[in-house]
Chimera marker file (.cmm) of the C-alpha trace (Angstrom):
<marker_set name="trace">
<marker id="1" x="64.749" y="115.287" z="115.610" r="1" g="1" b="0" radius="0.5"/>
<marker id="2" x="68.559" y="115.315" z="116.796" r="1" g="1" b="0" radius="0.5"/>
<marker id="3" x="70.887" y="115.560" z="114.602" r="1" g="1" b="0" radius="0.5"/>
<marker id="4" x="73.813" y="112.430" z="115.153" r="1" g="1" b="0" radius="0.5"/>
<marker id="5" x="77.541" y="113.115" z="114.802" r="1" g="1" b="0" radius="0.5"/>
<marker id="6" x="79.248" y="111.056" z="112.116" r="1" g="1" b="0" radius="0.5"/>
<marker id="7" x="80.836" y="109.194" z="115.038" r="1" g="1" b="0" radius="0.5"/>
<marker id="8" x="77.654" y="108.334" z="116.427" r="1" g="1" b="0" radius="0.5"/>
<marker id="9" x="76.309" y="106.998" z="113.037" r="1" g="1" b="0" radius="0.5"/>
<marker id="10" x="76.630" y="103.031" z="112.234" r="1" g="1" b="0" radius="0.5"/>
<marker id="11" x="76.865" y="102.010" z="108.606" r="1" g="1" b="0" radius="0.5"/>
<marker id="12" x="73.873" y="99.509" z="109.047" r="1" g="1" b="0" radius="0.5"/>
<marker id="13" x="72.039" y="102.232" z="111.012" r="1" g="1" b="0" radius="0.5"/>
<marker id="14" x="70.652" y="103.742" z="107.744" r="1" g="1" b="0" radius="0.5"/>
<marker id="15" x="71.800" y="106.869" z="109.160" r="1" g="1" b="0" radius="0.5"/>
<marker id="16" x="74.459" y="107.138" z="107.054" r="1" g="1" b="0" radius="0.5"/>
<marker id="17" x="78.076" y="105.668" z="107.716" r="1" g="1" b="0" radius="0.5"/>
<marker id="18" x="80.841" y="108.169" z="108.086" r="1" g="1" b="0" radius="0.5"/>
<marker id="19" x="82.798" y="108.056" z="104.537" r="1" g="1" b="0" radius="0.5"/>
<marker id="20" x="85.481" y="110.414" z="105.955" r="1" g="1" b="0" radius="0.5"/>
<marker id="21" x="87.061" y="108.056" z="108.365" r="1" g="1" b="0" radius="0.5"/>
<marker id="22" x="90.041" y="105.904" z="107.901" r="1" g="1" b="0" radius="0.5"/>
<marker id="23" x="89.676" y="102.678" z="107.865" r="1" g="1" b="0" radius="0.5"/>
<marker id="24" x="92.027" y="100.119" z="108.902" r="1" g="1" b="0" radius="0.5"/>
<marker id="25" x="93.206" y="97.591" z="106.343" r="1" g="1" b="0" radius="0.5"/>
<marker id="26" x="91.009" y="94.006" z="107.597" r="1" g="1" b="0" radius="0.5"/>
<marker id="27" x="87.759" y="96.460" z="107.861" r="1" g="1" b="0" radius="0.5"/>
<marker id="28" x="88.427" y="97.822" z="104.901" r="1" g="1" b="0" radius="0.5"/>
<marker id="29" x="88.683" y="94.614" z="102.869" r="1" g="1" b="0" radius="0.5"/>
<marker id="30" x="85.720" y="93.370" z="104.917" r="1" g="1" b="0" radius="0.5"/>
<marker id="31" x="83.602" y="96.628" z="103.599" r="1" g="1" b="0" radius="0.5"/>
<marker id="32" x="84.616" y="95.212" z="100.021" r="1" g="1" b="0" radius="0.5"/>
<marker id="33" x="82.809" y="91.612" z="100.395" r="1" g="1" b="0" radius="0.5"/>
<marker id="34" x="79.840" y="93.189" z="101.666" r="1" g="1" b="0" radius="0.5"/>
<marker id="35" x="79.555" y="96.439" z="100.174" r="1" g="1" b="0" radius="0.5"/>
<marker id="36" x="81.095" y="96.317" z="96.684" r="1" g="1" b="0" radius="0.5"/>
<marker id="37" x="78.600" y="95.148" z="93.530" r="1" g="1" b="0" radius="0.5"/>
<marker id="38" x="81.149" y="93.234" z="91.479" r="1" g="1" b="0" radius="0.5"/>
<marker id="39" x="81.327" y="89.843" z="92.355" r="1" g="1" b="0" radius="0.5"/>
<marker id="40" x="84.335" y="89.978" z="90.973" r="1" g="1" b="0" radius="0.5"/>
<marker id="41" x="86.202" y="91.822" z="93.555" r="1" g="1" b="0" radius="0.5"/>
<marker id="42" x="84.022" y="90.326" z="96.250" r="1" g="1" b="0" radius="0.5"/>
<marker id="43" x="85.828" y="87.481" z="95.485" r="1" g="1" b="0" radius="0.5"/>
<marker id="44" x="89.054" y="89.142" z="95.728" r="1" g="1" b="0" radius="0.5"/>
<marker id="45" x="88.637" y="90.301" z="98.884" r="1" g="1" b="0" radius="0.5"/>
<marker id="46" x="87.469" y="87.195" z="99.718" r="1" g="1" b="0" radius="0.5"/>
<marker id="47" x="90.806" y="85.628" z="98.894" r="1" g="1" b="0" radius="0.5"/>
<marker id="48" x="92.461" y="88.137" z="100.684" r="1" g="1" b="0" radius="0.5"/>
<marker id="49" x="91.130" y="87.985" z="103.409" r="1" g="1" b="0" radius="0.5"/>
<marker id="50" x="91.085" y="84.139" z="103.533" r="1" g="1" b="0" radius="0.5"/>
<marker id="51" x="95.342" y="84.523" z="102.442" r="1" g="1" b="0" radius="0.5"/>
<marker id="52" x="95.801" y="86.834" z="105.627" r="1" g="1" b="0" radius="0.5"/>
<marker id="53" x="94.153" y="84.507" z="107.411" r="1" g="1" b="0" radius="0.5"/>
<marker id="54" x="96.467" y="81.757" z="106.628" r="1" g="1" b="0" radius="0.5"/>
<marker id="55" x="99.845" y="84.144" z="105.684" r="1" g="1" b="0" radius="0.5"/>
<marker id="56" x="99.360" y="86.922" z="109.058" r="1" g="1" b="0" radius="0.5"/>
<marker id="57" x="101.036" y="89.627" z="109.008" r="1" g="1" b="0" radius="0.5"/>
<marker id="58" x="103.624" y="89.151" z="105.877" r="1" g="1" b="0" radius="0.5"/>
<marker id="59" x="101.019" y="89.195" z="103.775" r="1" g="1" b="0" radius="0.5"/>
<marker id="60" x="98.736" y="91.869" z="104.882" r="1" g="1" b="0" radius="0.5"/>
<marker id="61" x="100.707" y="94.331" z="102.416" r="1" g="1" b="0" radius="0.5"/>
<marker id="62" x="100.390" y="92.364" z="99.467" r="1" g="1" b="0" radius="0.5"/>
<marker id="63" x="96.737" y="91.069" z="99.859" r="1" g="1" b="0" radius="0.5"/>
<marker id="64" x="96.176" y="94.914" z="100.206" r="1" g="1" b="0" radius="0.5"/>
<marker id="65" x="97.593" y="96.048" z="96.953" r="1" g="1" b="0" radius="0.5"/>
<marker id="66" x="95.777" y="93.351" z="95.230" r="1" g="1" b="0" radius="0.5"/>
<marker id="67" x="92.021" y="94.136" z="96.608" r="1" g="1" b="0" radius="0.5"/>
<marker id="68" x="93.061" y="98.137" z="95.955" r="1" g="1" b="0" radius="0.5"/>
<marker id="69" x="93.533" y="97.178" z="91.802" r="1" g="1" b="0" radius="0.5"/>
<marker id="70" x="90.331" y="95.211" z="91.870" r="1" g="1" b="0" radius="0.5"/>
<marker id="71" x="88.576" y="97.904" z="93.071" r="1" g="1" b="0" radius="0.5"/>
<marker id="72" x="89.253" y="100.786" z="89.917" r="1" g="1" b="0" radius="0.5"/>
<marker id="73" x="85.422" y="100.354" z="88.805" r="1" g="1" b="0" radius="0.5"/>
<marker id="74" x="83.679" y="100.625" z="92.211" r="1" g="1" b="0" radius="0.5"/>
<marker id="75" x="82.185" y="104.318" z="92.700" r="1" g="1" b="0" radius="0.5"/>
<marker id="76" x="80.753" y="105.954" z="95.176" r="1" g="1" b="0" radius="0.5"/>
<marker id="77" x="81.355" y="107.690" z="99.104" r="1" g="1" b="0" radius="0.5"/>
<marker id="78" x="82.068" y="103.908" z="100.404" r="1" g="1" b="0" radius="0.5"/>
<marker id="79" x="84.375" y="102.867" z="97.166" r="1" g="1" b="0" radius="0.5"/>
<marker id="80" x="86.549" y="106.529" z="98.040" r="1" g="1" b="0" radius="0.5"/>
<marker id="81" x="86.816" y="105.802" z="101.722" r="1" g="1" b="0" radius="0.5"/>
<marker id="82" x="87.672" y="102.339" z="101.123" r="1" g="1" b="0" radius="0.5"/>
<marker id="83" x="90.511" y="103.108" z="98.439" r="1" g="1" b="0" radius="0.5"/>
<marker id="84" x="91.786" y="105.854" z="100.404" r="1" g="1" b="0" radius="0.5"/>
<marker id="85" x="92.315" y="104.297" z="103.210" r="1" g="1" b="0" radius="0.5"/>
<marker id="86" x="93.867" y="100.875" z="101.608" r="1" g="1" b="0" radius="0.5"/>
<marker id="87" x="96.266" y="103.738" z="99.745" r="1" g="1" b="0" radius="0.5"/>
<marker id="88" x="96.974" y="105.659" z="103.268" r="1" g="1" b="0" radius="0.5"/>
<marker id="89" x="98.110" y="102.178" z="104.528" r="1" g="1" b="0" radius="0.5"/>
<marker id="90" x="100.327" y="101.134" z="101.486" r="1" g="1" b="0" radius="0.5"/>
<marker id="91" x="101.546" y="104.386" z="101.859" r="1" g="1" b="0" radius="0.5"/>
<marker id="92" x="102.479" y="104.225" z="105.336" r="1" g="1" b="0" radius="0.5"/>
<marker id="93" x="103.446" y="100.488" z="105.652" r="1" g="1" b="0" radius="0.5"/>
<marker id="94" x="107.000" y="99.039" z="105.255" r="1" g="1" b="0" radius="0.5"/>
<marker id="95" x="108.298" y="98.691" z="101.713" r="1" g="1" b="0" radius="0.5"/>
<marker id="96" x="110.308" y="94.766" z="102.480" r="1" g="1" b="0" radius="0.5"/>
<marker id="97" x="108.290" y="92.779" z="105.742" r="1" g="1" b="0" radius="0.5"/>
<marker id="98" x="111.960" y="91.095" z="105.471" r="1" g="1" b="0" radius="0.5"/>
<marker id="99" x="113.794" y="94.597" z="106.240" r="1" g="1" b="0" radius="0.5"/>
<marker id="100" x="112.082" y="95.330" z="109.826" r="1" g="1" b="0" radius="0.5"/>
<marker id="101" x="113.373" y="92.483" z="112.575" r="1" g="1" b="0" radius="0.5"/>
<marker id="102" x="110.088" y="92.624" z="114.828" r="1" g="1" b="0" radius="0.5"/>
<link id1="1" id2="2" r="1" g="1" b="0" radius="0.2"/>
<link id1="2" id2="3" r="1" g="1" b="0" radius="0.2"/>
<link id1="3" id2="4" r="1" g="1" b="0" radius="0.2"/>
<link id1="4" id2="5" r="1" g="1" b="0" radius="0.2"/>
<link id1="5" id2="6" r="1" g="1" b="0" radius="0.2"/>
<link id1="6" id2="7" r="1" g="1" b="0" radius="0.2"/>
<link id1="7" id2="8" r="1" g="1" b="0" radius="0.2"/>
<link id1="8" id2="9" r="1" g="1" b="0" radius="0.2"/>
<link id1="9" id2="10" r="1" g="1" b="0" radius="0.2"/>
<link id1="10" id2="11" r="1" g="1" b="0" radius="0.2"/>
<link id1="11" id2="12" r="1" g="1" b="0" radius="0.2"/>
<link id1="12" id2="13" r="1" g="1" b="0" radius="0.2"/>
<link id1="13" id2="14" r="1" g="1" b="0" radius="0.2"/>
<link id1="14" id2="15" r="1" g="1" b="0" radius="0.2"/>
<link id1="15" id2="16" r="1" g="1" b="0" radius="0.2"/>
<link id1="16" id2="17" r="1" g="1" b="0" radius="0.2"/>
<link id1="17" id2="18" r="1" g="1" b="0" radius="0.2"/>
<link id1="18" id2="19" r="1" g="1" b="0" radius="0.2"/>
<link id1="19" id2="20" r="1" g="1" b="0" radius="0.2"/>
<link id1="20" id2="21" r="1" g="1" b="0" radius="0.2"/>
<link id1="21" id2="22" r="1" g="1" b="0" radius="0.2"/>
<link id1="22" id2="23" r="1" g="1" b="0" radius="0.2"/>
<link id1="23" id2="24" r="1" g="1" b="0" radius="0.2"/>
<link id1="24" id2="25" r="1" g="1" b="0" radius="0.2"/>
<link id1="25" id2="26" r="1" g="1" b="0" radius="0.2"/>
<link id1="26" id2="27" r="1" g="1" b="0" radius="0.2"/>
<link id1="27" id2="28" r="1" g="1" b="0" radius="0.2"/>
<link id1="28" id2="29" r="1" g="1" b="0" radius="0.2"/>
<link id1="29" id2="30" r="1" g="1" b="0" radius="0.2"/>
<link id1="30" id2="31" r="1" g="1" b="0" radius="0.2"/>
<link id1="31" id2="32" r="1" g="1" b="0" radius="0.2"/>
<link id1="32" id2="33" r="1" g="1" b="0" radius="0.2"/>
<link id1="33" id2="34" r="1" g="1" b="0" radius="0.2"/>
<link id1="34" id2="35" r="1" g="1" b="0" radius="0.2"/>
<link id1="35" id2="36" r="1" g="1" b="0" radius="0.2"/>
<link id1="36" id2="37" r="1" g="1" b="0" radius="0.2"/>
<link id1="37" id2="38" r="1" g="1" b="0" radius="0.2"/>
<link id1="38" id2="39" r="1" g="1" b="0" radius="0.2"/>
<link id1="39" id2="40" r="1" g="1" b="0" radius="0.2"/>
<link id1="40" id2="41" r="1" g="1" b="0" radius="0.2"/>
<link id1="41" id2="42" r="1" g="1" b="0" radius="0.2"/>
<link id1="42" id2="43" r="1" g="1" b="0" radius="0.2"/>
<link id1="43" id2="44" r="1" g="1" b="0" radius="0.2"/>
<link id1="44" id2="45" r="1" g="1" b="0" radius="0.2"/>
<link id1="45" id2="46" r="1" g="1" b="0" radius="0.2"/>
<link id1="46" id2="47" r="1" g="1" b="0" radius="0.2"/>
<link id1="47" id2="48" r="1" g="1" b="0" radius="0.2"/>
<link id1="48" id2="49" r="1" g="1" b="0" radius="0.2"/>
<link id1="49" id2="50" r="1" g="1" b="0" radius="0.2"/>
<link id1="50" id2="51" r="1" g="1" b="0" radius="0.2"/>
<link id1="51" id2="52" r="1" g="1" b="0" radius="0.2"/>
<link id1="52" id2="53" r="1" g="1" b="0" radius="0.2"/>
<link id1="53" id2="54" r="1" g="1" b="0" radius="0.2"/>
<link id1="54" id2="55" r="1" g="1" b="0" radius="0.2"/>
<link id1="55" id2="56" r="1" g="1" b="0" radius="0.2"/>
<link id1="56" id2="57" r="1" g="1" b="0" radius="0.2"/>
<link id1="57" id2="58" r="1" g="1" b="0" radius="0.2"/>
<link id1="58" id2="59" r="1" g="1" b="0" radius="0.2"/>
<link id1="59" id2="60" r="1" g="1" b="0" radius="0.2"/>
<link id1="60" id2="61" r="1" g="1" b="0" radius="0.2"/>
<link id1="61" id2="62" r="1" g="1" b="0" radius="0.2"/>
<link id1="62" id2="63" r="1" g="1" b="0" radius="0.2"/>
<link id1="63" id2="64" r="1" g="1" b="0" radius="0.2"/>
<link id1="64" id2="65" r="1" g="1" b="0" radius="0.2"/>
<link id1="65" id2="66" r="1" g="1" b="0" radius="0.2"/>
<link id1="66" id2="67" r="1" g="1" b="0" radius="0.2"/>
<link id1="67" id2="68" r="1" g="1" b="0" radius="0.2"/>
<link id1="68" id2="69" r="1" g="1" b="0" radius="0.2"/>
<link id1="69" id2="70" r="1" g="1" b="0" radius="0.2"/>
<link id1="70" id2="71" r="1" g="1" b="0" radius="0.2"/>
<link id1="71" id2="72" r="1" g="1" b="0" radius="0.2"/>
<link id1="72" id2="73" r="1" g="1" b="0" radius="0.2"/>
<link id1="73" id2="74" r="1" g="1" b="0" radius="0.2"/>
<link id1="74" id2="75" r="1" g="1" b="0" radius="0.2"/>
<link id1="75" id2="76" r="1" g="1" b="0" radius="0.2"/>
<link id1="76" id2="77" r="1" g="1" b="0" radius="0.2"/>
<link id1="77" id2="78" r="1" g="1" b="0" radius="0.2"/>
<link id1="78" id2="79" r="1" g="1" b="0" radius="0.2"/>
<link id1="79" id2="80" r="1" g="1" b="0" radius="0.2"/>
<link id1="80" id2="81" r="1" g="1" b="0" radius="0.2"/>
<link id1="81" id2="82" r="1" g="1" b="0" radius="0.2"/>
<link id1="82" id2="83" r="1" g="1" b="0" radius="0.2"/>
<link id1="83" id2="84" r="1" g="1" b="0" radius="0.2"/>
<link id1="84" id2="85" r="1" g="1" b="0" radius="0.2"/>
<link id1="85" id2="86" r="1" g="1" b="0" radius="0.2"/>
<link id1="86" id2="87" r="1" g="1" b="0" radius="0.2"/>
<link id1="87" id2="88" r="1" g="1" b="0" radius="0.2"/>
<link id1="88" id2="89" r="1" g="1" b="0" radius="0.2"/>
<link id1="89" id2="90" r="1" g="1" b="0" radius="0.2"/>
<link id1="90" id2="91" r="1" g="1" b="0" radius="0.2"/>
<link id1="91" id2="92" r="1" g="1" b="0" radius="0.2"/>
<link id1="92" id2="93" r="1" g="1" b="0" radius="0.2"/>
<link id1="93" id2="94" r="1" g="1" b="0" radius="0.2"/>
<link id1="94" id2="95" r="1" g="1" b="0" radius="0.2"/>
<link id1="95" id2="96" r="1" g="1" b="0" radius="0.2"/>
<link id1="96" id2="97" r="1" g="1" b="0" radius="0.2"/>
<link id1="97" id2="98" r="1" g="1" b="0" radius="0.2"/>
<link id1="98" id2="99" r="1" g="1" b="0" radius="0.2"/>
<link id1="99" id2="100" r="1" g="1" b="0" radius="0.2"/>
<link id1="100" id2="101" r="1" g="1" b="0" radius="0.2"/>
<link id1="101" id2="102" r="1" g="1" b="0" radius="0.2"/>
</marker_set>
């Protein structure tokens, strides 16, 4: 009967994923096509992740914004983690891909 840290918990473990963590912006949109009910954003993501795919980085930022407004009707500890952390990285990321020279 130990008791697992959050850190040591998978999310397929059915111990219980840890909703507190940031996610980065691919896993995130991954966590949509697999965890989300609507197959409507599903699909979105889908298309994201297919456009980043194809687009790299430039269009990481965009693709992002777009899975983050499909997702207003998905509730729940996985839906908050997963639209906090696409916020946290819209937040954080450049404002023009065409502005920074790297």
């Amino acid at each position: 009967m130990g008791h697992e840290s959050p850190e040591q918990t998978d999310a397929n473990s059915g111990n219980g994923p840890d909703f507190q963590r940031d996610l980065g912006v691919i896993e995130a949109i991954t966590i949509v096509t697999r965890s989300c009910p609507s197959g409507v954003v599903v699909a979105s993501a889908e298309r994201a992740l297919e456009a980043i795919k194809e687009g790299g980085s430039e269009v990481i930022k965009q693709q992002a914004y777009f899975v983050l407004m499909a997702l207003q009707g998905w509730r729940g500890d996985r839906a908050r983690q997963v639209h906090r952390s696409l916020s946290k990285y819209l937040e954080e990321a450049p404002s023009d891909p065409e502005q920074s020279t790297s």
